[in-house]
C-alpha positions in Angstrom: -19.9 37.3 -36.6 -17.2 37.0 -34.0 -19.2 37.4 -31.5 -21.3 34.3 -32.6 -18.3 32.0 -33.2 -17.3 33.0 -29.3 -20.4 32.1 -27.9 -20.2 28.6 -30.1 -16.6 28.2 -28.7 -17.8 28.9 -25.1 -20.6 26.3 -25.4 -18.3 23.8 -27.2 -15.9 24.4 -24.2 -18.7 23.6 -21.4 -19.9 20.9 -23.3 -16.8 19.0 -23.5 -15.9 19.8 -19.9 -19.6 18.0 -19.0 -18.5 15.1 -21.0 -15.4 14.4 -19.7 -16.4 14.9 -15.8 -18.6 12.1 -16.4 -21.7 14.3 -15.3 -25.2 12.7 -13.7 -28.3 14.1 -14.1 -27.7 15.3 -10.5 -24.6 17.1 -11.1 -22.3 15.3 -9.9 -19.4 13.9 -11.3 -19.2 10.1 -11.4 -15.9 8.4 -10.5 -14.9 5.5 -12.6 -13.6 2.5 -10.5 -10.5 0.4 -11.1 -10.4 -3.0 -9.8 -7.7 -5.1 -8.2 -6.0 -7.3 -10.9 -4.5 -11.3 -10.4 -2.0 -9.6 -8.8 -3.7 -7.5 -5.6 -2.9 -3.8 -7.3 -5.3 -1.5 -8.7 -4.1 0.2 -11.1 -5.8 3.9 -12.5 -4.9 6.8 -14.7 -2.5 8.3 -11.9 -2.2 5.9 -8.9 -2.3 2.2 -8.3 -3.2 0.6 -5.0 -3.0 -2.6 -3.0 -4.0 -3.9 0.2 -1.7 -5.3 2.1 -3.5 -6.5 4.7 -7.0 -7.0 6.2 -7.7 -7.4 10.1 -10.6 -7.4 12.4 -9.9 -6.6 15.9 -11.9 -5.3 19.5 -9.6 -2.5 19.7 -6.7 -0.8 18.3 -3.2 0.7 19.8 -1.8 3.8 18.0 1.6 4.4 17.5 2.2 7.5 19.5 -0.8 6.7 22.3 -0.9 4.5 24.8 -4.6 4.4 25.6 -6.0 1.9 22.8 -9.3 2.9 20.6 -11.9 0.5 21.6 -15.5 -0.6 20.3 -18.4 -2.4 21.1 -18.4 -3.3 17.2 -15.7 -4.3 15.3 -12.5 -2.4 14.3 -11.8 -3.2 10.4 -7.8 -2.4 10.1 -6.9 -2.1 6.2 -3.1 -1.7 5.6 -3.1 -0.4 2.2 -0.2 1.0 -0.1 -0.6 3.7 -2.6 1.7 4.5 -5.6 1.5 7.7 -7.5 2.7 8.7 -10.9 1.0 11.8 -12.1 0.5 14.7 -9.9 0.2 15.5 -5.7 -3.1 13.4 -4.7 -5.1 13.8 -1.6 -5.8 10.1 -0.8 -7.9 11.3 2.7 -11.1 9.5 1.4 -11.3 6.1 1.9 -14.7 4.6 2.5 -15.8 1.1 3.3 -19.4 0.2 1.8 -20.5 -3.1 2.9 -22.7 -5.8 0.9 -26.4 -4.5 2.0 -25.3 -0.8 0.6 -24.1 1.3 4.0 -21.2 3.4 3.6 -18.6 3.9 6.4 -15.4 6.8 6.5 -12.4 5.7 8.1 -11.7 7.1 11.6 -9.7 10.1 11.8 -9.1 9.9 15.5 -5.1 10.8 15.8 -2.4 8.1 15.9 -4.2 6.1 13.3 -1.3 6.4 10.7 -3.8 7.4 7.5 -3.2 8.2 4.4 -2.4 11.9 3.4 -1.5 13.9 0.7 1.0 12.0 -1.6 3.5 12.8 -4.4 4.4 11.6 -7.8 6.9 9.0 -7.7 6.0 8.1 -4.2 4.5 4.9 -2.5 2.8 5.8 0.6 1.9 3.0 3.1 -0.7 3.5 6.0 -3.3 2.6 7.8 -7.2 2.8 7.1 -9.4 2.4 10.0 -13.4 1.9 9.9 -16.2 0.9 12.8 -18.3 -1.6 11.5 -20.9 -3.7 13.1 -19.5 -6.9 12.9 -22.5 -8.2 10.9 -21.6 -5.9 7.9 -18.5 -6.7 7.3 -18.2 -9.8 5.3 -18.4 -8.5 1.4 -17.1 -5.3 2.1 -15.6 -3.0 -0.8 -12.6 -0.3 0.5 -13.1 2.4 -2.1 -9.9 4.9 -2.4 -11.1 8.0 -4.0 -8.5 10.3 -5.8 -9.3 13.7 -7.6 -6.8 14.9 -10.4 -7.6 18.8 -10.2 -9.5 21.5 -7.9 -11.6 21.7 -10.7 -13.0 18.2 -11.2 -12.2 17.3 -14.8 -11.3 13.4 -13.7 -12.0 11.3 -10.6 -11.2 7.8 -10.1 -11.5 5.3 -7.2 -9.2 1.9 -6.3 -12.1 -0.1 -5.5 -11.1 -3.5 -3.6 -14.0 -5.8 -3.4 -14.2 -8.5 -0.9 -11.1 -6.9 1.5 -11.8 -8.9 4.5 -11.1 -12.6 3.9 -10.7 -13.7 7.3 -13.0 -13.1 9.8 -11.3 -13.6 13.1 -11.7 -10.8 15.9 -8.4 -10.4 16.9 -8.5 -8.5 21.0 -6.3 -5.6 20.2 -4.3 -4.4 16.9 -1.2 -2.5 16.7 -0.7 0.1 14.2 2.1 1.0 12.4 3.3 4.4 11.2 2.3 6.0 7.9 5.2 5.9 5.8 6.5 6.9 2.2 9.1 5.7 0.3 10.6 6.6 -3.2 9.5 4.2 -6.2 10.5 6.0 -9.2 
Protein backbone atom coordinates (compact mmCIF):
# COMPACT_ATOMS: atom_id res chain seq x y z
CA UNK A 1 0.00 0.00 0.00
CA UNK A 2 2.90 2.38 0.49
CA UNK A 3 4.13 1.75 -2.41
CA UNK A 4 0.81 2.83 -4.15
CA UNK A 5 0.48 6.08 -2.11
CA UNK A 6 4.23 6.91 -3.42
CA UNK A 7 3.61 6.48 -6.83
CA UNK A 8 0.20 8.79 -6.28
CA UNK A 9 2.51 11.36 -4.43
CA UNK A 10 5.05 11.26 -7.33
CA UNK A 11 2.36 11.89 -9.98
CA UNK A 12 0.58 14.52 -7.76
CA UNK A 13 4.13 16.12 -7.57
CA UNK A 14 4.66 16.19 -11.55
CA UNK A 15 1.36 17.21 -12.02
CA UNK A 16 1.53 20.29 -10.07
CA UNK A 17 4.99 21.17 -11.35
CA UNK A 18 3.14 20.94 -15.14
CA UNK A 19 0.68 23.33 -13.81
CA UNK A 20 2.54 25.82 -12.38
CA UNK A 21 5.26 26.00 -15.41
CA UNK A 22 2.41 27.07 -17.39
CA UNK A 23 3.13 24.01 -19.86
CA UNK A 24 2.04 24.01 -23.91
CA UNK A 25 1.15 21.24 -25.63
CA UNK A 26 4.79 21.58 -27.07
CA UNK A 27 6.49 21.51 -23.90
CA UNK A 28 7.47 24.48 -23.34
CA UNK A 29 6.89 26.72 -20.65
CA UNK A 30 4.87 29.83 -21.38
CA UNK A 31 6.03 33.15 -19.81
CA UNK A 32 3.35 35.38 -18.54
CA UNK A 33 3.90 39.15 -19.65
CA UNK A 34 3.68 42.15 -17.44
CA UNK A 35 2.80 45.39 -18.98
CA UNK A 36 4.09 48.94 -18.37
CA UNK A 37 1.65 50.79 -16.05
CA UNK A 38 0.58 54.97 -16.21
CA UNK A 39 3.73 55.27 -14.83
CA UNK A 40 6.44 53.66 -17.49
CA UNK A 41 7.44 50.54 -14.93
CA UNK A 42 6.57 47.04 -15.33
CA UNK A 43 6.22 45.53 -12.58
CA UNK A 44 6.36 41.30 -12.16
CA UNK A 45 6.60 38.74 -9.35
CA UNK A 46 10.50 39.50 -8.82
CA UNK A 47 11.57 42.52 -11.07
CA UNK A 48 10.06 45.64 -12.37
CA UNK A 49 11.31 47.51 -15.48
CA UNK A 50 11.23 50.75 -17.36
CA UNK A 51 12.50 52.21 -20.34
CA UNK A 52 14.14 55.12 -20.10
CA UNK A 53 14.76 55.92 -23.33
CA UNK A 54 14.14 55.05 -27.00
CA UNK A 55 16.55 56.17 -29.99
CA UNK A 56 17.04 55.33 -33.56
CA UNK A 57 20.33 56.02 -34.89
CA UNK A 58 22.86 55.07 -38.23
CA UNK A 59 25.47 54.02 -35.88
CA UNK A 60 26.47 53.63 -32.45
CA UNK A 61 29.85 54.63 -30.34
CA UNK A 62 30.69 52.28 -27.32
CA UNK A 63 32.06 53.33 -24.32
CA UNK A 64 35.40 51.72 -24.30
CA UNK A 65 35.86 51.67 -28.40
CA UNK A 66 36.48 54.16 -30.57
CA UNK A 67 35.52 52.58 -33.87
CA UNK A 68 31.62 53.10 -33.92
CA UNK A 69 29.08 49.96 -34.85
CA UNK A 70 27.52 50.98 -38.03
CA UNK A 71 24.45 49.71 -40.31
CA UNK A 72 22.90 49.95 -43.43
CA UNK A 73 19.56 49.50 -41.24
CA UNK A 74 18.76 51.10 -38.39
CA UNK A 75 20.33 50.88 -34.82
CA UNK A 76 17.25 50.73 -32.16
CA UNK A 77 19.12 51.97 -28.74
CA UNK A 78 16.72 51.09 -25.61
CA UNK A 79 18.05 52.52 -22.29
CA UNK A 80 16.21 50.48 -19.93
CA UNK A 81 16.44 50.06 -15.96
CA UNK A 82 15.82 46.98 -14.15
CA UNK A 83 14.98 46.59 -10.41
CA UNK A 84 15.12 43.30 -8.66
CA UNK A 85 13.63 42.15 -5.39
CA UNK A 86 13.67 38.37 -5.15
CA UNK A 87 16.55 36.36 -6.14
CA UNK A 88 20.02 36.85 -8.70
CA UNK A 89 18.26 37.18 -12.30
CA UNK A 90 19.93 36.75 -15.64
CA UNK A 91 18.37 39.66 -17.57
CA UNK A 92 20.74 38.67 -20.96
CA UNK A 93 17.42 38.14 -23.05
CA UNK A 94 16.00 40.91 -24.36
CA UNK A 95 14.28 40.66 -27.68
CA UNK A 96 12.55 43.21 -29.90
CA UNK A 97 9.49 41.67 -31.90
CA UNK A 98 8.11 44.14 -34.28
CA UNK A 99 4.34 44.64 -35.41
CA UNK A 100 4.28 42.09 -38.55
CA UNK A 101 5.63 39.16 -36.00
CA UNK A 102 9.76 39.05 -36.60
CA UNK A 103 11.73 38.63 -33.57
CA UNK A 104 15.19 40.39 -33.15
CA UNK A 105 18.11 39.65 -30.09
CA UNK A 106 19.94 42.50 -28.98
CA UNK A 107 23.60 42.77 -30.21
CA UNK A 108 26.07 41.34 -28.07
CA UNK A 109 28.98 42.95 -29.86
CA UNK A 110 31.36 44.31 -26.82
CA UNK A 111 31.13 47.85 -25.49
CA UNK A 112 27.45 47.89 -25.80
CA UNK A 113 26.82 48.27 -21.99
CA UNK A 114 23.90 45.30 -21.67
CA UNK A 115 22.29 44.06 -19.13
CA UNK A 116 23.79 41.15 -17.09
CA UNK A 117 23.25 39.14 -14.19
CA UNK A 118 21.58 41.27 -11.45
CA UNK A 119 20.88 41.08 -7.60
CA UNK A 120 18.13 41.51 -5.19
CA UNK A 121 17.83 44.93 -4.04
CA UNK A 122 19.66 46.24 -7.03
CA UNK A 123 18.61 48.55 -10.02
CA UNK A 124 20.70 47.83 -12.92
CA UNK A 125 20.72 50.41 -15.87
CA UNK A 126 22.00 49.58 -19.43
CA UNK A 127 21.87 49.51 -22.75
CA UNK A 128 19.80 47.20 -25.21
CA UNK A 129 20.85 47.20 -28.70
CA UNK A 130 18.87 45.65 -31.84
CA UNK A 131 19.36 45.95 -35.97
CA UNK A 132 16.20 46.52 -37.33
CA UNK A 133 15.20 47.35 -40.85
CA UNK A 134 14.00 50.61 -40.46
CA UNK A 135 10.62 49.62 -41.86
CA UNK A 136 9.87 47.33 -38.81
CA UNK A 137 10.37 49.34 -36.30
CA UNK A 138 7.36 51.47 -35.63
CA UNK A 139 5.03 49.14 -33.18
CA UNK A 140 7.78 47.41 -31.76
CA UNK A 141 7.40 45.43 -28.35
CA UNK A 142 11.03 45.12 -26.11
CA UNK A 143 10.28 41.88 -24.29
CA UNK A 144 12.79 41.35 -21.03
CA UNK A 145 12.70 37.78 -20.18
CA UNK A 146 13.66 36.68 -16.55
CA UNK A 147 13.72 33.02 -15.21
CA UNK A 148 13.32 32.47 -11.33
CA UNK A 149 15.13 28.96 -11.10
CA UNK A 150 17.42 26.44 -13.24
CA UNK A 151 14.63 24.44 -13.09
CA UNK A 152 11.85 26.43 -14.79
CA UNK A 153 9.04 26.47 -12.19
CA UNK A 154 8.17 30.45 -13.11
CA UNK A 155 9.08 32.65 -16.07
CA UNK A 156 7.97 36.07 -16.60
CA UNK A 157 8.70 38.82 -19.30
CA UNK A 158 8.51 43.04 -18.94
CA UNK A 159 6.85 43.41 -22.09
CA UNK A 160 6.97 47.31 -23.35
CA UNK A 161 4.72 47.73 -26.29
CA UNK A 162 5.05 50.58 -28.52
CA UNK A 163 8.97 51.47 -27.25
CA UNK A 164 9.85 53.69 -30.12
CA UNK A 165 7.84 56.85 -30.13
CA UNK A 166 9.95 59.03 -32.14
CA UNK A 167 11.12 58.07 -35.25
CA UNK A 168 14.06 60.31 -36.03
CA UNK A 169 17.44 58.61 -37.37
CA UNK A 170 19.77 60.21 -35.29
CA UNK A 171 23.76 59.84 -37.34
CA UNK A 172 25.61 58.39 -34.48
CA UNK A 173 24.57 57.41 -30.68
CA UNK A 174 26.67 57.35 -27.69
CA UNK A 175 26.39 54.69 -25.19
CA UNK A 176 26.73 54.88 -21.80
CA UNK A 177 28.04 52.34 -19.29
CA UNK A 178 26.06 49.63 -17.67
CA UNK A 179 25.62 50.56 -14.18
CA UNK A 180 24.00 49.31 -10.86
CA UNK A 181 23.00 51.01 -8.03
CA UNK A 182 21.50 49.98 -4.51
CA UNK A 183 17.54 50.58 -4.18
CA UNK A 184 16.67 48.71 -1.15
Amino acid sequence: MSRLRSVAALVACLAMVAVLSGLRSDGVAKPRSYTAGVDGWAHAPTASGRVAGARLARSVVRPSIEEPLVTEHVFVVIELEVQVRDRVLPLSRLTMETSDGHSYAQLSDAGLGGLTLTQPGFTVHGNAVFELPPERVPGATLIVSTQSDMLVIYRAQLAFHDVVRDDRVLDEVRLVSAHSEVTR
